[in-house]
N, C-alpha and C positions, 0 to 999 in steps of 0.2 A: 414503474417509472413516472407516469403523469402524477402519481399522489406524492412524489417528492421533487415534481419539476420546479412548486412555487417556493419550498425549501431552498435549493438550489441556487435559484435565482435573487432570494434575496440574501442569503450569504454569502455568495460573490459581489453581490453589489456594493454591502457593506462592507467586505472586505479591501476591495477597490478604493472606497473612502476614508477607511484605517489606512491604508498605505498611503494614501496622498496626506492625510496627518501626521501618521509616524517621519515622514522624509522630512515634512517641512518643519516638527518639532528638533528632528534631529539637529538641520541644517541651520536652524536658530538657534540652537547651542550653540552649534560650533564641531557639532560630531559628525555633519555630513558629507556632504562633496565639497570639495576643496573651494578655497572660500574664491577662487578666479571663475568658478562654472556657477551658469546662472541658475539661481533655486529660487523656485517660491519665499523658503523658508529664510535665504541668505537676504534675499529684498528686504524680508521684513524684519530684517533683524538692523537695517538701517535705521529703526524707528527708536534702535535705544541711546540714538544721541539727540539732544533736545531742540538743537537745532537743524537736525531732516524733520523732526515732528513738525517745526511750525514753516521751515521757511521752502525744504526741499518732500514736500508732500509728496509731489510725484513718485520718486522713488520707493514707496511702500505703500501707498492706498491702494495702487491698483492690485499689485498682487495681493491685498488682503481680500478684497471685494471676490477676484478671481478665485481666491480658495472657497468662499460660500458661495460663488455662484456652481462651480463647481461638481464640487461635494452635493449641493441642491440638485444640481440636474442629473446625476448619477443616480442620487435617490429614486425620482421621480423616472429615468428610466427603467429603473427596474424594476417599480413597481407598475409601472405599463407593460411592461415584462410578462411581470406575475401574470397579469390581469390575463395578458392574451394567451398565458402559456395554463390557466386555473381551467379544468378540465369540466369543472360542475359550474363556475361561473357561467361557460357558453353554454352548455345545454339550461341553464336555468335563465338566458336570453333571449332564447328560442321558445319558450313556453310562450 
C-alpha cells in the first residue's frame, strides 16, 4: 500500500480537477444545472454577449480566475500530498 499511496493520490486529485472542468464545461453549454442555480460554468457563459465582456465584467472574470486558482490549489495539494504520503522521499530526508 505505501508503493501506490503517491499513485493514489494524484489520481484523485486530478480527478477532482476533471470534475470541476467537466461541470463547468457542461454548464457553459447549457447541459448543466439548470440555468436559475449558480455554476461556475453558467457565470461564464455570461461572457458570450459582447456587452458583459466589456461593460459588466464583474459577472464572469471572477469565476474564471476562481476556476484556475482553483484547479491550481488542488494540484498543488496533492502533490504536497504525495510528497508527505512518498514513503522513500522521508527516509531519504533523514539520511
Amino acid at each position: 500500500m505505501p508503493n501506490i499511496s503517491s499513485l493514489l493520490i494524484v489520481d484523485t486529485t486530478l480527478s477532482f480537477a476533471e470534475n470541476i472542468g467537466v461541470e463547468t464545461g457542461l454548464s457553459y453549454l447549457g447541459f448543466g444545472l439548470p440555468i436559475q442555480t449558480p455554476s461556475l460554468g453558467t457565470m461564464i457563459s455570461n461572457a458570450n454577449d459582447p456587452n458583459n465582456i466589456t461593460q459588466y465584467w464583474w459577472t464572469w472574470l471572477p469565476a474564471a480566475l476562481e476556476i484556475i486558482i482553483l484547479c491550481l490549489s488542488i494540484s498543488y495539494i496533492g502533490q504536497v500530498i504525495r510528497r508527505a504520503a512518498d514513503a522513500s522521499q522521508r527516509q531519504g530526508a533523514a539520511d
